[in-house]
N, CA, C and O of each residue as an XYZ file, in Angstrom:
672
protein
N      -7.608     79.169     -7.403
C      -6.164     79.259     -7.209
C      -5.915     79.949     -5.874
O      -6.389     81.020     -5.493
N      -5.080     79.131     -5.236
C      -4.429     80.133     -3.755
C      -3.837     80.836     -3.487
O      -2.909     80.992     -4.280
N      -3.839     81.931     -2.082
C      -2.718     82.510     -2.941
C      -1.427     82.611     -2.415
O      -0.963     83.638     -1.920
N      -0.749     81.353     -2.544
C       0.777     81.167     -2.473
C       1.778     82.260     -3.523
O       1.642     82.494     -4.724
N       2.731     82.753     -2.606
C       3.478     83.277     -3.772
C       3.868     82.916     -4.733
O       3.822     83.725     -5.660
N       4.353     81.760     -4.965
C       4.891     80.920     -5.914
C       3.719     80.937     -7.220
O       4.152     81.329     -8.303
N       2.569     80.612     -7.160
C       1.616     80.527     -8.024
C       1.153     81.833     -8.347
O       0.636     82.004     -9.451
N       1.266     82.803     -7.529
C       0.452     84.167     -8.013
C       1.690     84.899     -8.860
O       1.422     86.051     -9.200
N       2.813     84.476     -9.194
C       3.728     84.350     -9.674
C       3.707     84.099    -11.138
O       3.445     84.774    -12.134
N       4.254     82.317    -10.790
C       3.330     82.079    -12.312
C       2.138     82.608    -13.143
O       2.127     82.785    -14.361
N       0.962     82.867    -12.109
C       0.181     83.350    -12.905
C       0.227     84.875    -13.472
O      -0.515     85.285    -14.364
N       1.557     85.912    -12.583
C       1.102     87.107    -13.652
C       2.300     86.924    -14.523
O       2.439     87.761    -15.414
N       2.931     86.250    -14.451
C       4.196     85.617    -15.027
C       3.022     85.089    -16.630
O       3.623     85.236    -17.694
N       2.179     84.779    -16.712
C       1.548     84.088    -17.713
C       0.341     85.226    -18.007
O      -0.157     84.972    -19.103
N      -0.190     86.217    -17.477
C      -0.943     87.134    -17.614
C      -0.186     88.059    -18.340
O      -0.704     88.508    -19.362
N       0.786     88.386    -18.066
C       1.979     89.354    -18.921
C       2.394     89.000    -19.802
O       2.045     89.737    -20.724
N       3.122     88.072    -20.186
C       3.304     87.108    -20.892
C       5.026     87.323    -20.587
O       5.759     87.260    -21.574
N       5.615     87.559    -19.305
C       7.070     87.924    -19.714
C       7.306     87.596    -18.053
O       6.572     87.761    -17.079
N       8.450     87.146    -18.179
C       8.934     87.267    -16.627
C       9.163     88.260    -15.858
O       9.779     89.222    -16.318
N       8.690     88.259    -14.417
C       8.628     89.318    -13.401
C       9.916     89.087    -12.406
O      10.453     88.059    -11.992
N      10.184     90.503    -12.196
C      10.933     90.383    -11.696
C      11.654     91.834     -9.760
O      12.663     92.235     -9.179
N      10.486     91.895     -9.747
C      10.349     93.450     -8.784
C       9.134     92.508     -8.223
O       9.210     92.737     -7.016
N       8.397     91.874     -8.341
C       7.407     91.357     -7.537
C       6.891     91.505     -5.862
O       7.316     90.673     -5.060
N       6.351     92.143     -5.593
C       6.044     92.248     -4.139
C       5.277     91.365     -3.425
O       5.594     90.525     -2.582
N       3.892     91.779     -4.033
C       2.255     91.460     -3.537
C       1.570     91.097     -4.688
O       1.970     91.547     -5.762
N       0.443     90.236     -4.641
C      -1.059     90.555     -5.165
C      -1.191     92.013     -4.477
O      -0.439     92.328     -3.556
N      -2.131     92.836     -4.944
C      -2.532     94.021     -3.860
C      -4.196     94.071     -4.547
O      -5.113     94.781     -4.136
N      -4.228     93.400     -5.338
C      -5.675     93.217     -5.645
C      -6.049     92.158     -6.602
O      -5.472     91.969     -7.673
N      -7.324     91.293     -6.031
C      -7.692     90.142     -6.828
C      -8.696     90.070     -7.392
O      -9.587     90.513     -6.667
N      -9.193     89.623     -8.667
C     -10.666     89.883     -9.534
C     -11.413     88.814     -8.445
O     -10.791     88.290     -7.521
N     -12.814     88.589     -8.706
C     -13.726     87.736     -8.492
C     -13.477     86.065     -8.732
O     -14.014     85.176     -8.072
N     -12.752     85.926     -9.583
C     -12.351     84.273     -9.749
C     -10.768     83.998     -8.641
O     -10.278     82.872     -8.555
N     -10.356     84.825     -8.132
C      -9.258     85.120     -7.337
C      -7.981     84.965     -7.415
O      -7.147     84.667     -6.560
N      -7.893     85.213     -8.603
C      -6.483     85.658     -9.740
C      -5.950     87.014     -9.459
O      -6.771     87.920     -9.315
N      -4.599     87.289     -9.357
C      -4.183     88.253     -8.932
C      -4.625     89.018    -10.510
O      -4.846     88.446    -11.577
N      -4.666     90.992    -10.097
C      -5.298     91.477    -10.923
C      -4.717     92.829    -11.074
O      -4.733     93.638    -12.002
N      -4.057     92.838     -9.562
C      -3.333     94.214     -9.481
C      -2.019     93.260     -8.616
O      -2.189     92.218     -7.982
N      -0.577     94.082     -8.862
C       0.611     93.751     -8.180
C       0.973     94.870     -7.709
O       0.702     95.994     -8.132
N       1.819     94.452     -6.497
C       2.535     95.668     -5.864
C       3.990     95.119     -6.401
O       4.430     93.973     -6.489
N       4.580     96.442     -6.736
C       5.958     95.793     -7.716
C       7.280     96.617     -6.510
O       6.923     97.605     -5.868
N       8.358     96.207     -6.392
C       8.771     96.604     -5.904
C       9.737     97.897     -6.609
O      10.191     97.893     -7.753
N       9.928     99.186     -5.381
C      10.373    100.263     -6.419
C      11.734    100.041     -7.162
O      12.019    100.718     -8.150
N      12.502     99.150     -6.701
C      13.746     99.369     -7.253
C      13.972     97.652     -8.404
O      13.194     96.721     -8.194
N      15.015     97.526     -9.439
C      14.403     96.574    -10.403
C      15.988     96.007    -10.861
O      16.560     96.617    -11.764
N      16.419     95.259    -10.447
C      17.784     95.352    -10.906
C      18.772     96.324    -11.007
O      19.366     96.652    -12.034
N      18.923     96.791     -9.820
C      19.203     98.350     -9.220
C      19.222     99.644     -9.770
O      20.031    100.572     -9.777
N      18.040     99.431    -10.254
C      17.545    100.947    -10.910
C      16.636    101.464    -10.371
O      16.188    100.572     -9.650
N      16.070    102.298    -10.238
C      14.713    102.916     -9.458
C      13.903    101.944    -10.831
O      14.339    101.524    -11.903
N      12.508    101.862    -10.139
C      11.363    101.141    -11.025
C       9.913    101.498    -10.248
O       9.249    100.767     -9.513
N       9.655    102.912    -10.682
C       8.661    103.956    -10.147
C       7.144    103.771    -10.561
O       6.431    104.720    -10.887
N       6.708    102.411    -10.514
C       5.181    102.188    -10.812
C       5.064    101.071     -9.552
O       5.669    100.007     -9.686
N       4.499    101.251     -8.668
C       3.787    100.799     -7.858
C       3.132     99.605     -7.700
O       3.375     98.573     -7.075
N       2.230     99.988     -8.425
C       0.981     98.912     -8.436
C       0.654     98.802    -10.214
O       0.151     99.720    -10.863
N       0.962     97.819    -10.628
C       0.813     97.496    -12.240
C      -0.615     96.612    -12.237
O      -1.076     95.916    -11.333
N      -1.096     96.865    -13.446
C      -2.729     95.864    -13.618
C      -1.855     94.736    -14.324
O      -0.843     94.681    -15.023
N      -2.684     93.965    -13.830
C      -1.999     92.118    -14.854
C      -3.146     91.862    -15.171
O      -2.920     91.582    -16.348
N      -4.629     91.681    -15.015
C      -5.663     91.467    -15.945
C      -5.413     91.541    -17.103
O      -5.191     92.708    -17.427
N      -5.341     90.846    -17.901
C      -5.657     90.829    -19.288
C      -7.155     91.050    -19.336
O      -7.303     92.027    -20.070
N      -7.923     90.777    -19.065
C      -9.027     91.402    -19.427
C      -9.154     92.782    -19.219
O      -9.541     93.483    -20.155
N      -8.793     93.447    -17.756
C      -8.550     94.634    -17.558
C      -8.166     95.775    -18.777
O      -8.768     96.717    -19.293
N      -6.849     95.163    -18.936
C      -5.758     95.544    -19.274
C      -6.267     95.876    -20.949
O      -6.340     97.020    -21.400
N      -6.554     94.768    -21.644
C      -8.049     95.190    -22.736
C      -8.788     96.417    -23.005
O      -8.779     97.291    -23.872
N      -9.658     96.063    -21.557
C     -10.761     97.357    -21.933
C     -10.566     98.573    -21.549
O     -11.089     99.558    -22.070
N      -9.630     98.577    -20.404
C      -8.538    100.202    -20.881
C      -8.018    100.503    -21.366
O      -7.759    101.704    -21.280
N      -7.374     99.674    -22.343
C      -6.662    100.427    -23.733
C      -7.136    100.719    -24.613
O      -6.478    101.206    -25.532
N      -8.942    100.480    -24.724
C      -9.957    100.141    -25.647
C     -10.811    102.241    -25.279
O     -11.385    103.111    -25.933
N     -10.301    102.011    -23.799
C     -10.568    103.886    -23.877
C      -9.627    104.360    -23.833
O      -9.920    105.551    -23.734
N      -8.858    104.299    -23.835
C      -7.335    104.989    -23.735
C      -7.641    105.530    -25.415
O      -7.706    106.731    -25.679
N      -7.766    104.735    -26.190
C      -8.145    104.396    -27.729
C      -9.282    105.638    -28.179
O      -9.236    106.146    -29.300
N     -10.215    106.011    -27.230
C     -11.417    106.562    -27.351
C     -11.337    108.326    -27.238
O     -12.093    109.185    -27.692
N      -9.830    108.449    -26.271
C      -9.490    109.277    -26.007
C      -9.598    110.180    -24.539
O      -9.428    111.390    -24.386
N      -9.855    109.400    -23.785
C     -10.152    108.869    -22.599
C      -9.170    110.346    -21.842
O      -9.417    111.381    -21.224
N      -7.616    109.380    -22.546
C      -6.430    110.176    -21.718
C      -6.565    111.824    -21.630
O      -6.335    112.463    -20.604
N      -7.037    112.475    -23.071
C      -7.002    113.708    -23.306
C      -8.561    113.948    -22.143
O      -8.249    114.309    -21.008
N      -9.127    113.880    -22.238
C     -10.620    114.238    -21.469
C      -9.884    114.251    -20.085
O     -10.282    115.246    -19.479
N      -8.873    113.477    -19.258
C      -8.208    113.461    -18.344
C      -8.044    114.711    -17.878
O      -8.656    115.344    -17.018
N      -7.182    114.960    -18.531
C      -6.242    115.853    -18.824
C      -6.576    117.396    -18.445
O      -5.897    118.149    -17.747
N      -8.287    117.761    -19.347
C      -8.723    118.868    -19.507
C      -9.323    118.975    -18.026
O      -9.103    119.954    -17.313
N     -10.156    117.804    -17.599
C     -10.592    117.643    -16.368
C      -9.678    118.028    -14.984
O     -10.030    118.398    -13.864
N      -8.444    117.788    -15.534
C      -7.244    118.288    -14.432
C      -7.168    119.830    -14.372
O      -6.834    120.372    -13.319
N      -7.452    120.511    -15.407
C      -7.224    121.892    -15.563
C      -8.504    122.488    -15.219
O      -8.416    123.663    -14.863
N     -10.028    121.831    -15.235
C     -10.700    122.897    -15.051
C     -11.691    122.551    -14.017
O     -12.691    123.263    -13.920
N     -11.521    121.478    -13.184
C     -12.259    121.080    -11.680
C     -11.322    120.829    -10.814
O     -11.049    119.629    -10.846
N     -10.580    121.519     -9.905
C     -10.140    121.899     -9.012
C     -10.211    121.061     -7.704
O      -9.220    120.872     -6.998
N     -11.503    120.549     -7.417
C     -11.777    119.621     -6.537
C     -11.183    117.709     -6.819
O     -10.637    116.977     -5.993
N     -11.604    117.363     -8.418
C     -11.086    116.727     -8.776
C      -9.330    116.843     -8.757
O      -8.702    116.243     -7.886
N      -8.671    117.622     -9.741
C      -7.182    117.923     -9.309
C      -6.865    117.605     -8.049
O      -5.880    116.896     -7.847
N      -7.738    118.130     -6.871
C      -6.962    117.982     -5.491
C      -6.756    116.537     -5.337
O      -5.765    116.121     -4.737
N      -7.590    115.784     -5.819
C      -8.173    114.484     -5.720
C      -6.496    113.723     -6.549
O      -5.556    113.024     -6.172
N      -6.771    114.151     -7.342
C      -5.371    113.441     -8.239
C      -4.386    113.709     -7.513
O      -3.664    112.756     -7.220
N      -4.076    114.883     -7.059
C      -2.610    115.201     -6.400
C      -2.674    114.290     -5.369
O      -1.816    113.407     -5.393
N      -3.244    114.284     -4.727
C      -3.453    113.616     -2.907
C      -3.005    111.809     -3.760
O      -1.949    111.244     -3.477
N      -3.765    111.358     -4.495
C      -3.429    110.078     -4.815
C      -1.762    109.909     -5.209
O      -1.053    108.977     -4.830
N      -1.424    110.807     -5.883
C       0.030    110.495     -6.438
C       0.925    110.739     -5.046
O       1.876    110.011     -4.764
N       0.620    111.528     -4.462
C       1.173    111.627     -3.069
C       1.050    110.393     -1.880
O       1.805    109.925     -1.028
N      -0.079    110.198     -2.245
C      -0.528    108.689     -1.269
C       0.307    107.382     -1.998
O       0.642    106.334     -1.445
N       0.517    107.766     -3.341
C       1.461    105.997     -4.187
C       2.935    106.846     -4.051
O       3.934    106.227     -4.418
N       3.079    107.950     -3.645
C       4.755    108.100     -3.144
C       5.037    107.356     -2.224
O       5.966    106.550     -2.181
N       3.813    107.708     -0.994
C       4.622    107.659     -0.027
C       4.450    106.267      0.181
O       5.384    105.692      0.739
N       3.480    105.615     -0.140
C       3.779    103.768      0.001
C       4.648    103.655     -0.455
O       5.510    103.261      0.331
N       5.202    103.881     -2.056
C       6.472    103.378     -2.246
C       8.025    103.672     -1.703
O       9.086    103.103     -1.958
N       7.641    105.000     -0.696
C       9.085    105.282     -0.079
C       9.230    104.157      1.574
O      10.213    104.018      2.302
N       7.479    103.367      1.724
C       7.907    102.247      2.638
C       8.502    101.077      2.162
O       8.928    100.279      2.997
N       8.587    100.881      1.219
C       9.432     99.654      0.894
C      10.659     99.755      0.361
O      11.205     98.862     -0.287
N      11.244    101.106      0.681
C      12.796    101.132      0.095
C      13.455    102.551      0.356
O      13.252    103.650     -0.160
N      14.088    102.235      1.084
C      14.876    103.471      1.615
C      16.379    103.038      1.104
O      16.872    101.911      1.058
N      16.812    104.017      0.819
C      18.201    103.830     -0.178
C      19.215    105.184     -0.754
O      19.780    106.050     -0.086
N      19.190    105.009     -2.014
C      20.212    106.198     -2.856
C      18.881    106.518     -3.776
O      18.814    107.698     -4.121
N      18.126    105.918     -4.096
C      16.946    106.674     -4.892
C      15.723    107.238     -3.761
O      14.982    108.005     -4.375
N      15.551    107.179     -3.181
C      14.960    108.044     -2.319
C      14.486    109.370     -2.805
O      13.342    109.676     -3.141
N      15.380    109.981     -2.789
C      14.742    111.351     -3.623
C      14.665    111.644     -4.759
O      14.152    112.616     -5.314
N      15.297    110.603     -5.209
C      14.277    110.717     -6.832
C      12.715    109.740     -6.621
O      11.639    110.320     -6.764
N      12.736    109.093     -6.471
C      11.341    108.239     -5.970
C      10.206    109.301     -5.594
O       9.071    109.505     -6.023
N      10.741    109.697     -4.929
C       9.711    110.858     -3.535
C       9.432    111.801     -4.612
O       8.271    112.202     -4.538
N      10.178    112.366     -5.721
C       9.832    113.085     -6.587
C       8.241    112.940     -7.629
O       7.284    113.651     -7.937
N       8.751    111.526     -7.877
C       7.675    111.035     -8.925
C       6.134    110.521     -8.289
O       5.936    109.862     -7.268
N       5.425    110.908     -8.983
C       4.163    109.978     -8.536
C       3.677    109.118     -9.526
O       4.482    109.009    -10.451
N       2.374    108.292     -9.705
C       2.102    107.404     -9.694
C       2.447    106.736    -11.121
O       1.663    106.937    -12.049
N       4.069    105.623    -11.403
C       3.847    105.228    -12.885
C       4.946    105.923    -13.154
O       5.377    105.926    -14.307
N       5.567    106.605    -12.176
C       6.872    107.949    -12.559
C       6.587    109.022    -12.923
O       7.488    109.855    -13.022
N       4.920    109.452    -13.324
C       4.995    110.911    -13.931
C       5.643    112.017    -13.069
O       5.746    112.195    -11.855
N       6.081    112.762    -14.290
C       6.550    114.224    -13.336
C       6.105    115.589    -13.351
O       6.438    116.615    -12.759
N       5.187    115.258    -14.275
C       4.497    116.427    -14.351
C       2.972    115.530    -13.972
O       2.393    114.546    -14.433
N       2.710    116.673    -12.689
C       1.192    115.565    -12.392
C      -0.068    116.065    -12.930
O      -1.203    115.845    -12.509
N       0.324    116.811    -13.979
C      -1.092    117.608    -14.721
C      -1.099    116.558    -15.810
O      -2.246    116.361    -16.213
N      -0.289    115.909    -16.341
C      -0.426    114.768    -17.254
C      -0.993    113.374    -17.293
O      -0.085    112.701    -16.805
N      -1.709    112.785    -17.515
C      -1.772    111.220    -17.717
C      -1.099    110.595    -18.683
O      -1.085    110.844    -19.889
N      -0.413    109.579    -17.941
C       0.683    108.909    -18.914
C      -0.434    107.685    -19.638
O      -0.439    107.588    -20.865
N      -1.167    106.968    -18.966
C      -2.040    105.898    -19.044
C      -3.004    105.676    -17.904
O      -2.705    105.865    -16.725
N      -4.497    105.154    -18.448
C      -5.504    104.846    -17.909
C      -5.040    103.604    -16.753
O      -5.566    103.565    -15.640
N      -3.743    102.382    -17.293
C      -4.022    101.209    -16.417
C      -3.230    102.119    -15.221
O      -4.051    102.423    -14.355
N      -2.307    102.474    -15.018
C      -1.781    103.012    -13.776
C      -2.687    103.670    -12.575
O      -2.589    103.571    -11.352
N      -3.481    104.280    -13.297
C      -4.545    105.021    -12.331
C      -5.502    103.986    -11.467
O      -5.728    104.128    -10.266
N      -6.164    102.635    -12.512
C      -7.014    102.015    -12.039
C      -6.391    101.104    -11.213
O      -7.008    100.222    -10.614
N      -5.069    101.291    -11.144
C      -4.311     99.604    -10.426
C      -3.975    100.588     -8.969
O      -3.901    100.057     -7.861
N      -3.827    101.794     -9.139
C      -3.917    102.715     -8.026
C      -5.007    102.639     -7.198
O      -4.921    102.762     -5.977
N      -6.044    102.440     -7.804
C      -7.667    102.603     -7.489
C      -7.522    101.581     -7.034
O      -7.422    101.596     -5.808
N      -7.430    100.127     -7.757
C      -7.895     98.516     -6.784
C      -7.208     98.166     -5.869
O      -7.570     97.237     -5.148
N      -5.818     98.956     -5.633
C      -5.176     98.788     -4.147
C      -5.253     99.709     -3.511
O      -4.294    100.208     -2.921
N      -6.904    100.321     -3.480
C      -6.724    101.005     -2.450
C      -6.643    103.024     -2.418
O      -7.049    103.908     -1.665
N      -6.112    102.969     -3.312
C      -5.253    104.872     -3.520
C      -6.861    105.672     -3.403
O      -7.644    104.754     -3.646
N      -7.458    106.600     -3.214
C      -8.639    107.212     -3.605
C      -7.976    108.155     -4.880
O      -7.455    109.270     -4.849
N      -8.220    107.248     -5.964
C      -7.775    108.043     -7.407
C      -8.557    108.286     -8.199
O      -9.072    107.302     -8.729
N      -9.011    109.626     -8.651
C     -10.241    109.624     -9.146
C      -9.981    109.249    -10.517
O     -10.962    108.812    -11.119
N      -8.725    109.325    -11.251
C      -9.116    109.099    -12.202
C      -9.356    107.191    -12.551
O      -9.974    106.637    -13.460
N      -8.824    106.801    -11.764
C      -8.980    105.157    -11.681
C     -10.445    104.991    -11.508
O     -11.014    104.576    -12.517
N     -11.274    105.239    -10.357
C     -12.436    105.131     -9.877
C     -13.245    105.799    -10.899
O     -14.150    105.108    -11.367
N     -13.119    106.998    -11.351
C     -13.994    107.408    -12.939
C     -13.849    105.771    -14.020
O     -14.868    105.142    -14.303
N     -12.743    105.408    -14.393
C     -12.181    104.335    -15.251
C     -13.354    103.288    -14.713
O     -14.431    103.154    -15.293
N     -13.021    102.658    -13.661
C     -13.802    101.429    -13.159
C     -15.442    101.749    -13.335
O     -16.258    100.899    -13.693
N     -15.749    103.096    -13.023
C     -17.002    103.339    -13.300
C     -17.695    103.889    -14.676
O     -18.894    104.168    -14.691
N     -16.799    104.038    -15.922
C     -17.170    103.724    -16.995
C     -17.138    102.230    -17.585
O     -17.854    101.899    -18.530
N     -16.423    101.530    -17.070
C     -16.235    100.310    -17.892
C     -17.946     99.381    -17.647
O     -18.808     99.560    -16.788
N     -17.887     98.351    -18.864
C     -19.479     98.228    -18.641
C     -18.967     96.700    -17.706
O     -19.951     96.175    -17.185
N     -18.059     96.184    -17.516
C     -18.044     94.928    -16.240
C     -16.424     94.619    -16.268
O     -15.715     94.202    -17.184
N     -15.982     95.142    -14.326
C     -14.569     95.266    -14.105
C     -14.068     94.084    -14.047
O     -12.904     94.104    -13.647
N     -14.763     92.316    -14.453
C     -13.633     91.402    -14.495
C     -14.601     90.267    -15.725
O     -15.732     90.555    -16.118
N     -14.122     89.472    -15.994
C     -14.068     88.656    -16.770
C     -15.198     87.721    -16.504
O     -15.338     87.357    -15.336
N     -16.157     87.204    -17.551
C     -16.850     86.122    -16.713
C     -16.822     84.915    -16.206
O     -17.589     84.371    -15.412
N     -15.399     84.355    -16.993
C     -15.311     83.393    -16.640
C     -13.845     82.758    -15.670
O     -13.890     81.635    -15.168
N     -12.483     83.761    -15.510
C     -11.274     83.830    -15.101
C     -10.499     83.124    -16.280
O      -9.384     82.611    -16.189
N     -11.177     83.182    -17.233
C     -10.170     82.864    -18.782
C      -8.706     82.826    -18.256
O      -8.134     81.736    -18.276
N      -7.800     84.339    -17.610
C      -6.559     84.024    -17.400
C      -5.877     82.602    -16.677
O      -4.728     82.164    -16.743
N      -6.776     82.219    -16.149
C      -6.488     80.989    -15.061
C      -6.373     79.840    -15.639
O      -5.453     79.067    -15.375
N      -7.619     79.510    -16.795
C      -7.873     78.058    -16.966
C      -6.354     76.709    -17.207
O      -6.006     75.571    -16.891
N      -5.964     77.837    -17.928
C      -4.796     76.462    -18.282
C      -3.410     76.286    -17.199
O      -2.484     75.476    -17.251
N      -3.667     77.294    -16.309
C      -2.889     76.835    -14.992
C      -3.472     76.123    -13.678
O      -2.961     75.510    -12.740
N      -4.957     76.538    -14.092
C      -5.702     75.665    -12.483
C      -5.411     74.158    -12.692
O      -5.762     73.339    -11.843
């Protein structure tokens, strides 16, 4: 599949299973070259819409909820409070998915935007969810907790691009 907007469209349009509508970018593509990560735009039918970069893998999207499940989020969490080097690591990322998202929209939400980091959290000692972090990670962010994620999982895409078949 190419990657025309129109089709990378349809396809997370059919990966989600719901119509999109903030759509930016692909900002990251699996191995069969299906969009896998989106860049969404911040604002959504004129509301602020403070997640960045969303995972559309369904396969992805699977086997992180499969640790999310495991308890993944809480181990996060504790890791934020008692390695320091890591923490710096998290802060710097939510700061790095601010400030991309304050390039694509300058406006009346502005400073609420600039407030939130990655997914909207506001308290950045929290993890809201595992997919936010890793869709941070495949476009790019140095997020440790995404890059921990990708490096527990036992294989980051699908073997065969299952999401694709019935649109190629």
């Amino acid at each position: 599949m190419g990657g025309s907007r129109d089709k990378d469209i349809v396809m997370v349009e059919s990966q989600l299973k719901r119509k999109i509508d903030n759509f930016n970018k692909v900002s990251c593509r699996c191995v069969h070259g299906f969009p896998a990560v989106i860049e969404s735009l911040p604002v959504r039918n004129g509301r602020p819409f403070p997640t960045l970069y969303w995972l559309t893998c369904p396969f992805l999207r699977k086997a992180i909820s499969t640790l999310e499940s495991q308890g993944w989020i809480r181990y996060f969490e504790e890791t934020l409070k008692r390695d320091s080097a890591f923490r710096s690591r998290h802060l710097r990322a939510n700061r790095e998915v601010s400030h991309r998202r304050s390039l694509l929209f300058t406006g009346s939400y502005d400073e609420y935007l600039s407030k939130l980091g990655t997914g909207g959290i506001r308290d950045l000692m929290t993890v809201k969810c595992l997919h936010l972090h890793v869709a941070d990670f495949l476009s790019g962010v140095d997020n440790p907790i995404g890059e921990t994620v990708v490096g527990v999982l036992n294989k980051l895409w699908c073997e065969n691009g299952d999401c694709g078949h019935e649109l190629v």
